[in-house]
ZAVO-913300 format. One record per residue (C-alpha): x, y, z. Coordinates in Angstrom, 2 decimals, m for minus. Layout:
N
[rec [X; Y; Z]]
...
This chain:
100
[rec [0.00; 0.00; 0.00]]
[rec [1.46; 3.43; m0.76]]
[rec [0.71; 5.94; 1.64]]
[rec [0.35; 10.30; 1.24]]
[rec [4.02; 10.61; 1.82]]
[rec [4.93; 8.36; m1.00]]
[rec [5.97; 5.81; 1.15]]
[rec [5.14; 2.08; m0.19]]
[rec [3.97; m0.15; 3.19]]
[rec [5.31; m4.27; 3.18]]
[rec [3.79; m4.94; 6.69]]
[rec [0.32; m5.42; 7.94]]
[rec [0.82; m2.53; 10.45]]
[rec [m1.78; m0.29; 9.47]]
[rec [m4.84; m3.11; 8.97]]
[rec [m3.77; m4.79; 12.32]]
[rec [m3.82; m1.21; 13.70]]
[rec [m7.08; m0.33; 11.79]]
[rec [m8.81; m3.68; 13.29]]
[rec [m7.74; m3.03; 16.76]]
[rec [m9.44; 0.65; 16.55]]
[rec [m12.68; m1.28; 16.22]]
[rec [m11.81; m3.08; 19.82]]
[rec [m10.35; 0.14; 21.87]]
[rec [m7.33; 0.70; 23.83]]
[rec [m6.64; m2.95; 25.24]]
[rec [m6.40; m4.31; 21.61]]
[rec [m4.50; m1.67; 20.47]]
[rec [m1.99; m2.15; 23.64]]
[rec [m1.92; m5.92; 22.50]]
[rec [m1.35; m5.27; 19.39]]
[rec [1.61; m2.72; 19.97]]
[rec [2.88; m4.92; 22.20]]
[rec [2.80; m8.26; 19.91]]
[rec [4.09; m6.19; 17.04]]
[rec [7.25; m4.17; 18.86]]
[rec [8.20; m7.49; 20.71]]
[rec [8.79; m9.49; 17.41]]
[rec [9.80; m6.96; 15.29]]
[rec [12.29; m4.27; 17.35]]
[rec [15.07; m5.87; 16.09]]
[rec [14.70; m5.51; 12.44]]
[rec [15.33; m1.78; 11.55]]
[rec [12.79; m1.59; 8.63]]
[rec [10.14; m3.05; 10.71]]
[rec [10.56; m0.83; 13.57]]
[rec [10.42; 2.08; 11.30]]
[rec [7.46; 1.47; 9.68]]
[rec [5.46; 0.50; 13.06]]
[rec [6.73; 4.02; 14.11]]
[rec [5.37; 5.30; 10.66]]
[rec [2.49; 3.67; 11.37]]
[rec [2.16; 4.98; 14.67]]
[rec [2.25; 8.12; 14.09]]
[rec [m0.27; 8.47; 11.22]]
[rec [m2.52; 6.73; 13.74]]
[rec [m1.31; 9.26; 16.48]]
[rec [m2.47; 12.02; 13.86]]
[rec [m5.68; 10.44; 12.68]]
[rec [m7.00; 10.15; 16.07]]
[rec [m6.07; 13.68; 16.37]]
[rec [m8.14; 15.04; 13.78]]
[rec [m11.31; 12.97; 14.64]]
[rec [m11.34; 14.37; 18.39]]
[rec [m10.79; 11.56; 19.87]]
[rec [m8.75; 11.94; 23.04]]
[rec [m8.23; 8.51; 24.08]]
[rec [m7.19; 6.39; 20.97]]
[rec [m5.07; 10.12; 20.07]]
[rec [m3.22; 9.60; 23.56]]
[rec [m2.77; 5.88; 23.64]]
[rec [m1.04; 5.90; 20.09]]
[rec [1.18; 8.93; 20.88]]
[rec [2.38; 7.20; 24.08]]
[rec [2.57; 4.46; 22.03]]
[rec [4.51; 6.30; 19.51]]
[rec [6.91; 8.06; 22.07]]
[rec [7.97; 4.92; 23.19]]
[rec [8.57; 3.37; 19.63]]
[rec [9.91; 6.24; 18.77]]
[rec [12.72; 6.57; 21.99]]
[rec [13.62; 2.71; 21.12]]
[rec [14.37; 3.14; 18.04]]
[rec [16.56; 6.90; 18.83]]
[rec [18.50; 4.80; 21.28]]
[rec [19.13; 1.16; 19.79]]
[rec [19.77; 1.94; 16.15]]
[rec [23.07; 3.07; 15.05]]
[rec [24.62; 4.26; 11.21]]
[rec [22.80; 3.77; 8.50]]
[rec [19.87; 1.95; 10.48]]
[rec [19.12; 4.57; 12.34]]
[rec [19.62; 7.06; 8.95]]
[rec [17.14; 5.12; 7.51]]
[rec [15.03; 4.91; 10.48]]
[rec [14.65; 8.76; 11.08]]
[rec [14.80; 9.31; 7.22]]
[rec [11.64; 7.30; 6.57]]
[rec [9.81; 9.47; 9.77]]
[rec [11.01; 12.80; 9.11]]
């Protein structure tokens, strides 16, 4: 899936996310925390559950919803932070290249 930005997905991020909206903040907990436990160690995954993170962070934002808006940036932060403190050289390049 290509997103605004140009930006052509290769996980199922953004459905899982999507589905988990429909089940509140405990699903999308769970499915933060399934997701970031298998995948923090593979740069181009983290980056794009950060990506995805963030759009969801921004989306929740604009529909007024205070909650889900507040879960995902927490969720975000913390993706984020990970990902600022365990990548290194061109990993994390690519990593804050793909958010900016």
């Amino acid at each position: 899936m290509r997103l605004e930005n140009g930006y052509e997905t290769f996980t199922t991020f953004l459905v899982d996310f999507s589905i988990a909206d429909k089940f509140g903040v405990n699903a999308v907990n769970d499915t933060y925390n399934r997701a970031f436990n298998e995948w923090k160690h593979d740069y181009k995954y983290l980056t794009e559950l950060a990506l995805i993170l963030n759009m969801k962070v921004w989306y929740w934002y604009n529909k007024g919803n205070d909650v889900m808006y507040k879960t995902y940036l927490n969720l975000w932060d913390k993706c984020y932070e990970y990902g600022c403190n365990n990548l290194k050289g061109a990993e994390l390049s690519y990593y804050l290249n793909v958010l900016d």
